[in-house]
C-alpha positions as CSV (number, residue, x, y, z in Angstrom):
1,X,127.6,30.0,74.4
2,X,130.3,31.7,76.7
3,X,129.5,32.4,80.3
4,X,132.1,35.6,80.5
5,X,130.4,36.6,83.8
6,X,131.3,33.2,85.1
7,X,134.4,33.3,84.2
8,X,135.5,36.1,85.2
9,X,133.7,35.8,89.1
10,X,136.1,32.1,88.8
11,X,139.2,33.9,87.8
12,X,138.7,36.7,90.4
13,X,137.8,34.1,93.3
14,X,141.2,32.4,92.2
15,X,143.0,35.6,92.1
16,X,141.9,36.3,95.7
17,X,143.0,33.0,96.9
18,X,146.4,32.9,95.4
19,X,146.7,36.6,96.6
20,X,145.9,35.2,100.5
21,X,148.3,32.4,99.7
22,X,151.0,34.6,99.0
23,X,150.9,36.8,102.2
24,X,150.4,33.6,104.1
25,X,153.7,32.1,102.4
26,X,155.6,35.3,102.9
27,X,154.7,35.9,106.8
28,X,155.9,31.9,107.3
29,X,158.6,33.1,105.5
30,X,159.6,36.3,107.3
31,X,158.7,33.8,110.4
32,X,161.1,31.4,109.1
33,X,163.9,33.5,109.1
34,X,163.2,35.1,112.2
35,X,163.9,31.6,113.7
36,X,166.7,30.8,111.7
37,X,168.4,34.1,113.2
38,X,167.6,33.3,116.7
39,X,168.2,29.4,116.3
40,X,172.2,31.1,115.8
41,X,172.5,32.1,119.2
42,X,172.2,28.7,120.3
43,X,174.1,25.1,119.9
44,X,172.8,21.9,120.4
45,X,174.3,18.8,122.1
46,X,175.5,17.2,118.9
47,X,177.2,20.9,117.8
48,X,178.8,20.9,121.5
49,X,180.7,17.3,121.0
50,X,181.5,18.5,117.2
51,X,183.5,21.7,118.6
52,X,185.0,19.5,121.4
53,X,186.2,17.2,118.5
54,X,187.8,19.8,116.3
55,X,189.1,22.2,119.0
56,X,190.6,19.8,121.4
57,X,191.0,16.4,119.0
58,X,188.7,14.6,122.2
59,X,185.4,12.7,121.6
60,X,183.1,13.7,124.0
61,X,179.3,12.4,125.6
62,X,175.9,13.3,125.5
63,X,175.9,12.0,129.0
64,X,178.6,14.7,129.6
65,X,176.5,17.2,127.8
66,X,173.6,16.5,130.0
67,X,175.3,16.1,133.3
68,X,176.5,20.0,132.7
69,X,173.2,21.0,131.3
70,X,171.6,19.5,134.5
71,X,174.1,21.1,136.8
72,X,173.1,24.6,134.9
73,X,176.7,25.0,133.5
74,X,175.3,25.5,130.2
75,X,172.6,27.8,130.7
76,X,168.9,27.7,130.2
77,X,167.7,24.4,128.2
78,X,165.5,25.0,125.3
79,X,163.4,22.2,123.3
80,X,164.1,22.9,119.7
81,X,161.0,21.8,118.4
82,X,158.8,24.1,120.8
83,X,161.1,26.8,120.6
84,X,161.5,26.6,116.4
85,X,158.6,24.8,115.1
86,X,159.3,26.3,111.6
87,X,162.7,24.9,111.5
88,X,163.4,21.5,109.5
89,X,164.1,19.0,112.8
90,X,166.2,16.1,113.1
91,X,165.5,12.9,113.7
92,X,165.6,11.8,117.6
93,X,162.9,12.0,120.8
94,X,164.6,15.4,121.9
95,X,166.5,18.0,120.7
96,X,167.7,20.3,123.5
97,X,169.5,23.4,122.4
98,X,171.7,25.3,124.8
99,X,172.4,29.1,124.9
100,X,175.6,29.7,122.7
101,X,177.8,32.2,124.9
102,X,177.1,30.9,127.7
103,X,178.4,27.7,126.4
104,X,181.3,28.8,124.8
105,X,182.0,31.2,127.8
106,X,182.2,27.4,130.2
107,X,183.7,25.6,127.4
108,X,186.7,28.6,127.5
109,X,186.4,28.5,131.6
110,X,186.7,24.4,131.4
111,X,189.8,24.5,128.8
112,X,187.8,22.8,126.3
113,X,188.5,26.1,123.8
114,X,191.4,27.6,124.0
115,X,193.5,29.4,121.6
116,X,196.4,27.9,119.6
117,X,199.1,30.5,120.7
118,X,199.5,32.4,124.0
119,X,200.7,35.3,125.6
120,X,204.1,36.1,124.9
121,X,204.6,32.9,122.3
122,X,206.8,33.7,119.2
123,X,205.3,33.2,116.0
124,X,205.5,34.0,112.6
125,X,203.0,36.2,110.6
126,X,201.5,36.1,107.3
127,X,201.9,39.6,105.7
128,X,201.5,39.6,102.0
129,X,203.5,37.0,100.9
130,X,206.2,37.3,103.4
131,X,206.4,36.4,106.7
132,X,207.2,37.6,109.5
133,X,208.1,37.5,113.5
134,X,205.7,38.6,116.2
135,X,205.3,38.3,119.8
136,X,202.0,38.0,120.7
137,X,200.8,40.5,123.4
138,X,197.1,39.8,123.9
139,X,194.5,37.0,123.0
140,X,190.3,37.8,123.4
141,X,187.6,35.2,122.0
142,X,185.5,36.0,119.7
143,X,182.7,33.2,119.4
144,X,184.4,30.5,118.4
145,X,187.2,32.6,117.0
146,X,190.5,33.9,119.1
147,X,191.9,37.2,117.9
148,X,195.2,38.3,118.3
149,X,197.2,41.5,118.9
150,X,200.8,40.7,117.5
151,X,204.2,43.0,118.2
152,X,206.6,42.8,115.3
153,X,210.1,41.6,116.3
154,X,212.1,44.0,113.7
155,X,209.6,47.3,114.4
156,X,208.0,46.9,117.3
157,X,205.0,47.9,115.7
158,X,201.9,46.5,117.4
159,X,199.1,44.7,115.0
160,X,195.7,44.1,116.5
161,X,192.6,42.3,114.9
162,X,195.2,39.0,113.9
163,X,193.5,35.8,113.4
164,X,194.7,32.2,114.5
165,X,194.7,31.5,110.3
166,X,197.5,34.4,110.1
167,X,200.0,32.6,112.4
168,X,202.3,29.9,112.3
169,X,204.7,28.6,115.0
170,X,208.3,29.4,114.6
């Protein structure tokens, strides 16, 4: 014989757990994301030396890294793994994370990221599928981005919001 009382007290108890596992797993969730977002703001030693590499062609240090993070030129130090425990971690003892404009903002100061074209350089820009000359009036950083405002040689007309992707040397 069937115990249906049974049964269904079992099911119910199992229904109430899975139910308590579910807002569990979607506040971690919510959490996780959360870090994720602020995690963006920063950039860690090993993200510092891969800029340096593909903006300036220069393999850097983690000895140079620290030696500015120690003099405070980089900001406040954070330990990922206190700061974002939710986080998947590296391998390695420590993981120090450094705030990301103020990096950037040094990194600009020190010449370490500068913009391919400057003031007053000629260049050629992509419009369509034609190109064009330009003069370039003003540069402003953007991240890790430099934007442009352009001044068409046969117009005059002035073009702002121009990325680096848009322009080619004469």
């Amino acid at each position: 014989m069937r115990d249906y009382d049974g049964e269904i007290t079992q099911l119910q108890l199992q229904i109430q757990e899975a139910t308590t596992q579910i807002a569990h797993l979607e506040k971690e969730r919510e959490e996780h994301a959360a870090q994720l977002k602020q995690r963006l703001t920063y950039l860690s030693s090993r993200e510092i030396l891969d800029l340096l590499e593909a903006r300036q062609g220069r393999k850097g240090s983690m000895a140079t890294i620290k030696r500015w993070a120690d003099s405070g030129q980089l900001g406040e130090v954070i330990d990922e793994r206190q700061a974002f425990p939710l986080l998947v971690n590296k391998q390695g003892n420590k993981r120090f994370l450094y705030p990301r404009e103020e990096t950037l903002r040094f990194l600009y100061e020190k010449g370490f990221l500068v913009p391919c074209y400057e003031v007053l350089d000629r260049v050629k820009l992509k419009q369509g599928t034609c190109m064009v000359h330009a003069l370039v009036t003003s540069v402003s950083r953007v991240d890790l981005c430099f934007i442009y405002q352009v001044q068409l040689e046969a117009t005059g007309e002035v073009l702002s919001q121009i990325t680096e992707d848009k322009l080619l040397l004469p």
